[in-house]
VEXZAMI-538242 format. One record per residue (C-alpha): residue number from 1; residue in three letters; chain; x, y, z. Coordinates in steps of 0.001 Angstrom, whole numbers. Layout:
! VEXZAMI-538242
[NUM, 'ALA', 'A', [X, Y, Z]] ...
END
This chain:
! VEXZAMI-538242
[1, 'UNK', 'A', [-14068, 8493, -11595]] [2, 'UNK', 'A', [-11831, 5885, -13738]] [3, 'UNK', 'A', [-13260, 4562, -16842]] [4, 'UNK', 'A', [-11794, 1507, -18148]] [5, 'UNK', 'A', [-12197, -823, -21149]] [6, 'UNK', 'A', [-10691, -4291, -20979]] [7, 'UNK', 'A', [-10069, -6067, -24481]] [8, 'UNK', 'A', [-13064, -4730, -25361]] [9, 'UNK', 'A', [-14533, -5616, -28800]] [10, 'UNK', 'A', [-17764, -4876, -30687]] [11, 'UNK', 'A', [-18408, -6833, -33720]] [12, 'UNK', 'A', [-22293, -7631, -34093]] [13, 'UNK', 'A', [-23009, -10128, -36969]] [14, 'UNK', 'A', [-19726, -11123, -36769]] [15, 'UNK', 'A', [-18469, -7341, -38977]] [16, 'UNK', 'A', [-16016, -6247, -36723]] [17, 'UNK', 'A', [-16362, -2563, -35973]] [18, 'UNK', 'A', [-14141, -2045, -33215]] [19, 'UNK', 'A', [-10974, -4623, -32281]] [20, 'UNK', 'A', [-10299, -5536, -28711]] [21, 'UNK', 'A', [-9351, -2422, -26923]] [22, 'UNK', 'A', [-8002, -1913, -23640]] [23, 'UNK', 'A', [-7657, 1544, -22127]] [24, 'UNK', 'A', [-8067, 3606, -18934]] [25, 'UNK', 'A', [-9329, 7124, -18692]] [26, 'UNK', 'A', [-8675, 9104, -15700]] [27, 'UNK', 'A', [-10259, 12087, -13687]] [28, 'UNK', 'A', [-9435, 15262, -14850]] [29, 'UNK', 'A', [-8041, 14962, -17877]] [30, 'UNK', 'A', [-9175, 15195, -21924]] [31, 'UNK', 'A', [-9218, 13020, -24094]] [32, 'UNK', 'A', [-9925, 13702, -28018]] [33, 'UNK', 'A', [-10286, 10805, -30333]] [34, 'UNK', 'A', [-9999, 11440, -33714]] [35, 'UNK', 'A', [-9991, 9773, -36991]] [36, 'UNK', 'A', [-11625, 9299, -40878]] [37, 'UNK', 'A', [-15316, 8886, -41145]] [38, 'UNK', 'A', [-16124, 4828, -40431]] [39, 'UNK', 'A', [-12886, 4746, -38791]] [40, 'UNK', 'A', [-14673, 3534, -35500]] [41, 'UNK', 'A', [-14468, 6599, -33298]] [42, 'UNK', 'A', [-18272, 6957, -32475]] [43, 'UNK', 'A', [-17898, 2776, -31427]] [44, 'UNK', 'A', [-15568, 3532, -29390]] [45, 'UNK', 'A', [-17698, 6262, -27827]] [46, 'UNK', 'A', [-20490, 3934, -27586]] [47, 'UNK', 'A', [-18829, 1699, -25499]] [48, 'UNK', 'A', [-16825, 3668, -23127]] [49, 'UNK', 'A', [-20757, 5046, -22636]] [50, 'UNK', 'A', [-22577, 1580, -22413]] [51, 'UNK', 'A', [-24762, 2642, -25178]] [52, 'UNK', 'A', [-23524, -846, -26913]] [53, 'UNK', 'A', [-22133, -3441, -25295]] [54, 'UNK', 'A', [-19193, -4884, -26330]] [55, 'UNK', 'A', [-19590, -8864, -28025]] [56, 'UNK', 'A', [-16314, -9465, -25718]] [57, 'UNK', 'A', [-14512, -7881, -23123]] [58, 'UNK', 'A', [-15939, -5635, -20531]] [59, 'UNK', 'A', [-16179, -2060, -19554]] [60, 'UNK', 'A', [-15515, -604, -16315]] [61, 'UNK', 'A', [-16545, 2628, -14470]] [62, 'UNK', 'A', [-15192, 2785, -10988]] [63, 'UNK', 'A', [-14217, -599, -11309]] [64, 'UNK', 'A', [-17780, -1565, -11797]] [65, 'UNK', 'A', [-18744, -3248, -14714]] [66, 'UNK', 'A', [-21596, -1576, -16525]] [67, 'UNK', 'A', [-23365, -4871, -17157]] [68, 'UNK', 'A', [-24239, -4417, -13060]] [69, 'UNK', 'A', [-25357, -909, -13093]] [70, 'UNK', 'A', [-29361, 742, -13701]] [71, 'UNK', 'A', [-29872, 2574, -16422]] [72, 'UNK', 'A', [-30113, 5446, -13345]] [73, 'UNK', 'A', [-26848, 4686, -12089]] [74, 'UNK', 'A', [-25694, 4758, -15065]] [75, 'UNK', 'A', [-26417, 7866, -16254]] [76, 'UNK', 'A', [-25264, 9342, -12757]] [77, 'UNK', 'A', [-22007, 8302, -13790]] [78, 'UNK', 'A', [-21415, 9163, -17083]] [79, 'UNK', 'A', [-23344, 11973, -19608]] [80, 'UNK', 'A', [-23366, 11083, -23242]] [81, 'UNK', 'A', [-23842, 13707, -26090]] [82, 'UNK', 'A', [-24536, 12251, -28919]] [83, 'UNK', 'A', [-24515, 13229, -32589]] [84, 'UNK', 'A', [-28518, 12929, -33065]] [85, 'UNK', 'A', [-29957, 15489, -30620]] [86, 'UNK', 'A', [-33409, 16263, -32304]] [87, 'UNK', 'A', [-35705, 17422, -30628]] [88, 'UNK', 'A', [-39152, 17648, -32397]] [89, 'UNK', 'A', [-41555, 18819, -29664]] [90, 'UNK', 'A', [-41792, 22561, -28673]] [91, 'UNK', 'A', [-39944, 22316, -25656]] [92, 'UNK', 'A', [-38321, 25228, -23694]] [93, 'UNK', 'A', [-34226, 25557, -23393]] [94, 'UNK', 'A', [-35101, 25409, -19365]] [95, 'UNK', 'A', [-37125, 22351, -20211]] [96, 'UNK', 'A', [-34138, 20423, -22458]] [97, 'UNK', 'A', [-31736, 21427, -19696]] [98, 'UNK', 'A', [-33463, 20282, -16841]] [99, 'UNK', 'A', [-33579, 16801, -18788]] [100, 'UNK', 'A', [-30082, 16377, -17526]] [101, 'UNK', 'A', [-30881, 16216, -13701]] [102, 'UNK', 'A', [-33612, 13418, -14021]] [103, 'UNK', 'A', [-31065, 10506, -13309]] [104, 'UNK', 'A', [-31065, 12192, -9583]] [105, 'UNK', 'A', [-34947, 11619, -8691]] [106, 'UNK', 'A', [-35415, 10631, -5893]] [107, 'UNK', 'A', [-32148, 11177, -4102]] [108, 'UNK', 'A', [-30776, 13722, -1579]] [109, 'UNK', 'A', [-28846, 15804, -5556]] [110, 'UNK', 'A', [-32445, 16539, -6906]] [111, 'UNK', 'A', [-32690, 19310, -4098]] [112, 'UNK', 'A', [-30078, 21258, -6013]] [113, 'UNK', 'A', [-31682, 20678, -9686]] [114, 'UNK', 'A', [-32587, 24784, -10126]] [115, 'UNK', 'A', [-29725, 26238, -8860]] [116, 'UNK', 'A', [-27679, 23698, -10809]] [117, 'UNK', 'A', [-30170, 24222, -14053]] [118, 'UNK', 'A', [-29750, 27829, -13610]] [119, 'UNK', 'A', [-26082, 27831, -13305]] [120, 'UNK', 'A', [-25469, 25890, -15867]] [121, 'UNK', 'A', [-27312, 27452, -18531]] [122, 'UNK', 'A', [-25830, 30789, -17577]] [123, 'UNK', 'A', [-22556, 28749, -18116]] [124, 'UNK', 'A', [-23186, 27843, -21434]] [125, 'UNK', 'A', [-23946, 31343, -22697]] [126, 'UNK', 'A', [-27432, 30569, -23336]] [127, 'UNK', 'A', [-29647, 31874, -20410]] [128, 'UNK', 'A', [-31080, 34806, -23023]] [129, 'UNK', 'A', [-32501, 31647, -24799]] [130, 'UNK', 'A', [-33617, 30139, -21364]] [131, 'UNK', 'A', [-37932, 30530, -22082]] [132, 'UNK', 'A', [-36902, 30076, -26130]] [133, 'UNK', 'A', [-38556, 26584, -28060]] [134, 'UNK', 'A', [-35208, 24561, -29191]] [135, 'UNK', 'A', [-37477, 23823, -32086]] [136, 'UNK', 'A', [-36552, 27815, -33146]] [137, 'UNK', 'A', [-33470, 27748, -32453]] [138, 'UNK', 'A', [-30196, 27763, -34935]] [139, 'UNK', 'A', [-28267, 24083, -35104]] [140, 'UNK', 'A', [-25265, 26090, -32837]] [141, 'UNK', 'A', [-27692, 27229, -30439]] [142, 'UNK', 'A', [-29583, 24275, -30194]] [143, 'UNK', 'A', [-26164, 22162, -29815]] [144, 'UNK', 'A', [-24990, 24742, -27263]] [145, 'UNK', 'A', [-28472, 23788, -25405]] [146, 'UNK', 'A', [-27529, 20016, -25325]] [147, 'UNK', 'A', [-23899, 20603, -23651]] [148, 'UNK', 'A', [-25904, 22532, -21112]] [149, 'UNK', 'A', [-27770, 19253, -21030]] [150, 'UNK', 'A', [-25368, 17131, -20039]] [151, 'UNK', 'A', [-23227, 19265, -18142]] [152, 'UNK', 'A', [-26407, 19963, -15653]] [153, 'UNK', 'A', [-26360, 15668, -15179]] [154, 'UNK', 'A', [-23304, 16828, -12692]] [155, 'UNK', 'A', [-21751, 13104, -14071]] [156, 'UNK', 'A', [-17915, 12529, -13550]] [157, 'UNK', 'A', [-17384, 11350, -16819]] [158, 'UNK', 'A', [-18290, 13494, -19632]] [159, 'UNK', 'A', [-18394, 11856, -22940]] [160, 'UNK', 'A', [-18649, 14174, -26163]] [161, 'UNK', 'A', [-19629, 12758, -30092]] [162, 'UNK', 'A', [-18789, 15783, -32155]] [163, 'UNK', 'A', [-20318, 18349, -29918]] [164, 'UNK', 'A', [-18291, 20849, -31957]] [165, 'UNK', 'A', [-19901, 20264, -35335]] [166, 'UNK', 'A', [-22460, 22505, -35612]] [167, 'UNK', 'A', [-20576, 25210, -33305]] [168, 'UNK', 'A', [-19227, 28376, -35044]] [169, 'UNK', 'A', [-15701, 29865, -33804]] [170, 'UNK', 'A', [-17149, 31531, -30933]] [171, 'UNK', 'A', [-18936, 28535, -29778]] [172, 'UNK', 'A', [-16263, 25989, -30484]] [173, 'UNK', 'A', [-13498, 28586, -28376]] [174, 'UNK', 'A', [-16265, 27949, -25331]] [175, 'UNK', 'A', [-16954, 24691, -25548]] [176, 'UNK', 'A', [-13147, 24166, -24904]] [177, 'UNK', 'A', [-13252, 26465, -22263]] [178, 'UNK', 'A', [-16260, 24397, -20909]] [179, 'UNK', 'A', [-14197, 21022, -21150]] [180, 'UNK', 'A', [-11596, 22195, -19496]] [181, 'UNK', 'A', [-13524, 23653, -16749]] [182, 'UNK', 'A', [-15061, 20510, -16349]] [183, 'UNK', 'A', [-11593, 18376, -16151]] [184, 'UNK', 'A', [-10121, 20977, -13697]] [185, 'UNK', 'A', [-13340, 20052, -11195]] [186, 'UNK', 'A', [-12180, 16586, -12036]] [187, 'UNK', 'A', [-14323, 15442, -14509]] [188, 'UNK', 'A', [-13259, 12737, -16885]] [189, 'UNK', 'A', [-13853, 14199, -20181]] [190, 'UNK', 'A', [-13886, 12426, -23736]] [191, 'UNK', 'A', [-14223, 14277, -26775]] [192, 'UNK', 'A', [-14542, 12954, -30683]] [193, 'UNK', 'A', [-13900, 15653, -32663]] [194, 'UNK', 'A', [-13155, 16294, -36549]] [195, 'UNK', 'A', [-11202, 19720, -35595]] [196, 'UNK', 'A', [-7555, 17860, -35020]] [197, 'UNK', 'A', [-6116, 21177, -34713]] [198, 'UNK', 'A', [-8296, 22480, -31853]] [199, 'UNK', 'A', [-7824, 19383, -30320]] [200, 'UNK', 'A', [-4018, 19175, -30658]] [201, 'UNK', 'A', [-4601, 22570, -27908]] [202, 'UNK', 'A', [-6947, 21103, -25856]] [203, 'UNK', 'A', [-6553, 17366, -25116]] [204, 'UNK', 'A', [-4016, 15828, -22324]] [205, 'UNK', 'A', [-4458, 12737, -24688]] [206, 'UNK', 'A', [-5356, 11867, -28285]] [207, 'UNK', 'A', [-6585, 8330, -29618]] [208, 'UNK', 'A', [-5941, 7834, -33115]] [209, 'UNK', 'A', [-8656, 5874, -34430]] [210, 'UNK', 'A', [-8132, 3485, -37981]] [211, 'UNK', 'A', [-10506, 844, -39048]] [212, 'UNK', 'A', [-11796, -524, -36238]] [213, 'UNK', 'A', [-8343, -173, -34038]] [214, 'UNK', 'A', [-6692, 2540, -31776]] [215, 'UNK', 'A', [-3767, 2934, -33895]] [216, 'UNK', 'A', [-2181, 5754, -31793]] [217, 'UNK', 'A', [-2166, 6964, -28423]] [218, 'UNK', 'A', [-146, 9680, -26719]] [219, 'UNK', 'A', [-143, 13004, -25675]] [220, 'UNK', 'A', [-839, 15465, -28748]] [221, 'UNK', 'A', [2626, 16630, -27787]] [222, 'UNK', 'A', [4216, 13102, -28984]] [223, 'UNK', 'A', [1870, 12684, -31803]] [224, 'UNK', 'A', [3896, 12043, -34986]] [225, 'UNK', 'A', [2356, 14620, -37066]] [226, 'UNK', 'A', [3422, 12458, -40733]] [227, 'UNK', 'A', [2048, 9667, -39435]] [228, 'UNK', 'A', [-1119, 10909, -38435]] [229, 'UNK', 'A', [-1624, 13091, -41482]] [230, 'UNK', 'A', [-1383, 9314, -43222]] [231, 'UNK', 'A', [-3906, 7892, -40837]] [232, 'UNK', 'A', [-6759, 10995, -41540]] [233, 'UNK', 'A', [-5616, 11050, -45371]] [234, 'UNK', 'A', [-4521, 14842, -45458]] [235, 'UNK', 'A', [-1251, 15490, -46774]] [236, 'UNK', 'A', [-599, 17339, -43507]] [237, 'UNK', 'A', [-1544, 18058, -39907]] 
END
């Protein structure tokens, strides 16, 4: 499934946090976007998930605007981790999972939701933890937990804010394993990450995000290493 910004802009109260932006992402493929802190990466992420809308310009999924679909259809077409993922109630891993198949009520998917709970927890490493309260455990496992989340919404666009950051090395080697299981079933997948270096070895595509504009885009391949080190204020990449 295509997702597609046209000219796309946010800037509420008139502060411009993200320029007009056109792109397309496709099926199957990853895309990282990266930048500084502030730079705009998580707006970007906000829109390409409908979480904000943008002040002007539209964004497309399928070649539907999201202005036309439910907040179920939605969700049925795209799955959105974001940075905040407390959870303050004592609910079960099983329980948090299972959150991720409630878009499909009431339709012919919802007949699958335990096999598909059940697979993907097992997936995400975390089945030992399956009966656990997320409220005990660590910020890795608990993040670990959310990506089993999403993944179980079964959307074909996949939309990541930092899902890495509270992963250790073990967990951030499977959580690229899990993204690119995901585009090889054709999932569009879109990850903001701080870990440039992982994602020079993971992403078909990188987005260079700089104040408020998409300052670079190319395969990681292409990616001119001295500029980009400029861009993220490092004196190397």
């Amino acid at each position: 499934m295509t997702l597609e910004l046209r000219q796309a802009e946010y800037a509420p109260r008139g502060r411009t946090r993200l320029h007009a932006t056109s792109l397309t992402i496709s099926p199957g493929s990853i895309t990282a976007i990266v930048g500084r802190n502030g730079a705009g990466k998580s707006t970007l992420l906000a829109l390409m998930a409908a979480e904000v809308r943008p002040t002007s310009g539209s964004v497309f999924i399928e070649g539907e605007s999201v202005d036309s679909l439910s907040a179920q259809a939605l969700a049925q077409r795209r799955a959105l981790l974001t940075q905040d993922q407390a959870v303050s109630f004592s609910f079960t891993v099983r329980d948090v999972v299972s959150w991720g198949r409630h878009c499909w009520a009431g339709t012919s998917h919802a007949q699958h939701d335990d096999q598909i709970i059940d697979t993907t927890i097992n997936d995400q490493g975390v089945a030992h933890l399956s009966t656990r309260l997320v409220t005990e455990l660590s910020g890795g496992e608990r993040q670990r937990v959310h990506v089993a989340r999403v993944r179980a919404q079964r959307a074909p666009v996949l939309l990541l804010d930092e899902a890495d950051a509270a992963l250790d090395l073990e967990g951030r080697h499977h959580l690229v394993s899990t993204v690119r299981e995901e585009a090889l079933s054709g999932t569009a997948v879109v990850m903001v990450s701080h870990d440039v270096h992982r994602m020079f070895t993971c992403a078909d595509r990188m987005l260079v995000v700089d104040a408020g504009r998409v300052v670079m885009d190319s395969s990681p391949a292409s990616i001119a290493r001295e500029q980009l080190a400029r861009v993220l204020g490092v004196p190397e990449v």
